[in-house]
C-alpha positions in Angstrom: 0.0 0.0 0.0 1.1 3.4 -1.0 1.7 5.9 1.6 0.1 9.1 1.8 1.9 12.9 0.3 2.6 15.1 2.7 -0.2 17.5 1.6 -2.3 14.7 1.4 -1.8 14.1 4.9 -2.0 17.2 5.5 -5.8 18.0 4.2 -6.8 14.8 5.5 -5.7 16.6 9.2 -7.6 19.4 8.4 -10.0 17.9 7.4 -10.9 15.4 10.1 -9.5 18.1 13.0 -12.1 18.6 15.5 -10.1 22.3 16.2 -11.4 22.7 12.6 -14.7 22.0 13.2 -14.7 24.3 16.3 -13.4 27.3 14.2 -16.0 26.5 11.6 -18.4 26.6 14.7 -17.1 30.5 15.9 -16.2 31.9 12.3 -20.4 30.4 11.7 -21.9 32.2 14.5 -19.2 35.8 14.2 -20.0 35.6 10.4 -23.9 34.5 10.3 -25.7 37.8 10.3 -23.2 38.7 7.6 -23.8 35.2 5.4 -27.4 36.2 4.9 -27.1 38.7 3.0 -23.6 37.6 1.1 -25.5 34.5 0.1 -28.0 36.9 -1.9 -25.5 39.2 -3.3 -23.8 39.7 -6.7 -21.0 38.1 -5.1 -22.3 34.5 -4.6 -23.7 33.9 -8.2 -24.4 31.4 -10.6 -24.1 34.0 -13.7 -20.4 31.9 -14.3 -21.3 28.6 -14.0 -18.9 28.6 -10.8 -18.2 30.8 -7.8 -16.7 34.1 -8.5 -14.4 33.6 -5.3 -11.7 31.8 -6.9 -11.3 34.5 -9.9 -10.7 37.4 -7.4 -8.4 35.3 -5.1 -6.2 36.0 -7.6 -6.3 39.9 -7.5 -5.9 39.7 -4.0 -2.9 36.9 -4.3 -1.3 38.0 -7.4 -1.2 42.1 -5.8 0.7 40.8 -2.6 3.0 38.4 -5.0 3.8 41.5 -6.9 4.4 43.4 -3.2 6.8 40.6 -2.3 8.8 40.8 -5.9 9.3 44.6 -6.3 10.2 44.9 -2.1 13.1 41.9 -3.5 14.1 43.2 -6.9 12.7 46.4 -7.2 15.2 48.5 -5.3 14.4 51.6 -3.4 12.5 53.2 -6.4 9.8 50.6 -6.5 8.7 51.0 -2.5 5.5 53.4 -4.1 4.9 50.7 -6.2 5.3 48.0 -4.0 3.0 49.9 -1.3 0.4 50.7 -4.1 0.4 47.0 -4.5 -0.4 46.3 -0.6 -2.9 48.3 -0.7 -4.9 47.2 -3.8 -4.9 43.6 -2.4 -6.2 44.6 0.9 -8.9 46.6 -1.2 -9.2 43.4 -3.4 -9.6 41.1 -0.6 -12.8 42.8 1.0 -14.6 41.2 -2.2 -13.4 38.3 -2.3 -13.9 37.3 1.4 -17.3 37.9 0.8 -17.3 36.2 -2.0 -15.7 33.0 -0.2 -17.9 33.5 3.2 -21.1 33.1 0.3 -19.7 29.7 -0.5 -17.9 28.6 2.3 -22.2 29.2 4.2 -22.9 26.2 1.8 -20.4 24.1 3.0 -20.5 20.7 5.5 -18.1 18.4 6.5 -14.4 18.2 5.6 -15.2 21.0 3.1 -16.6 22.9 5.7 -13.7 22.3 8.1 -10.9 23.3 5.4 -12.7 26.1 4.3 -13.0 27.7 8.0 -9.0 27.2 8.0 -8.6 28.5 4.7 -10.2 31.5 6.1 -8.8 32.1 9.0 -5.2 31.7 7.1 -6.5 34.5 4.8 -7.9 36.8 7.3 -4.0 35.6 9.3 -2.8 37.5 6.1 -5.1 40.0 5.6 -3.6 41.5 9.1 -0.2 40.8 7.7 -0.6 42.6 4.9 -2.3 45.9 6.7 0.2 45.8 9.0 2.6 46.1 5.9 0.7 48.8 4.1 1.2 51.3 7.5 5.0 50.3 8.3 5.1 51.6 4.4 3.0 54.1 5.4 5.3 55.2 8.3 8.2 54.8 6.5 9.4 51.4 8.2 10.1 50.0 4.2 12.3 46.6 6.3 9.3 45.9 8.4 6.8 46.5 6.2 8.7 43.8 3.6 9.4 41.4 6.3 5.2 41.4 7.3 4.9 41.4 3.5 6.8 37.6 3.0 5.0 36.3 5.9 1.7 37.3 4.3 2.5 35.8 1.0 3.8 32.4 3.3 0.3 32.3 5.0 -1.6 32.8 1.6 0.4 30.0 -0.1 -0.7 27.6 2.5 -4.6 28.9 2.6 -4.6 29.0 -1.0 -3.7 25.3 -1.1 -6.5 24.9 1.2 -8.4 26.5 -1.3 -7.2 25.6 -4.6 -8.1 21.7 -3.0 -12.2 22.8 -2.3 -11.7 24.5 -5.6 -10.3 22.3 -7.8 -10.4 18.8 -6.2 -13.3 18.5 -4.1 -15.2 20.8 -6.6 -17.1 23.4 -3.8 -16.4 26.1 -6.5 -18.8 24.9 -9.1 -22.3 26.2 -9.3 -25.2 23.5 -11.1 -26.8 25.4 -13.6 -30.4 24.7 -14.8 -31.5 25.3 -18.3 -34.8 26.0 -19.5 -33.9 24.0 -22.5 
């Protein structure tokens, strides 16, 4: 018998963790007046034939990356650039949590369970990634780099959490009826 990957362990942890079932329990009842309304929104629609969530994940993601690249290669004259970045992901994310809390509400089981980590690793960065944007803000351009690759760590290991509902366990399509 074949053993198990690493991140296949890993999900299967997740997965079957009863901590994850108790964060799914909190983030469910901070989140629930909230995941009314998000479930009724533009933002949780069918109009793709999947969830939007997954297409502005990579706004949010691919802003940051680009933080992370110009703080390493860009030299002092891309900081603006760099903190223009931070701050158009953090704009970016406000969407797409929504968008994710929407389909995360529709959720149960192991997909529930890795989506309430997935969350909380993206929210983890979220604060990373504010916490960036002011030491820019202040001035502090080590600091706010440093916070910046710790972000962009946390959001590679959410967005494996949530490139598996995605893409392996299939939470992002939407079952489309046709009049035909």
């Amino acid at each position: 018998m074949a053993s198990r990957s690493l991140p296949q362990r890993v999900l299967s942890a997740v997965g079957e963790s009863p901590v994850s079932e108790r964060l799914a329990r909190v983030q469910e009842w901070a989140y629930g007046p909230l995941i009314g309304w998000v479930r009724r929104s533009p933002l949780h629609s069918d109009v793709l034939g999947h969830s939007l969530h997954p297409s502005l994940t990579d706004v949010t993601a691919g802003c940051w990356l680009g933080t992370s690249v110009l703080d390493v290669a860009g030299g002092y004259e891309s900081r603006r650039g760099a903190t223009l970045l931070a701050g158009l992901g953090l704009l970016a994310s406000l969407p797409t949590a929504v968008a994710g809390a929407g389909d995360w509400a529709g959720l149960s089981g192991v997909e529930r369970r890795i989506g309430a980590v997935h969350a909380l690793g993206m929210d983890t960065a979220t604060v990373l990634f504010t916490g960036s944007l002011i030491a820019r803000l202040r001035g502090d351009h080590r600091r706010a780099t440093r916070l910046a690759a710790a972000g962009n760590l946390v959001v590679a290991g959410a967005g494996f959490l949530g490139g598996h509902l995605a893409l392996h366990r299939g939470t992002a399509r939407r079952d489309l009826t046709s009049d035909d």
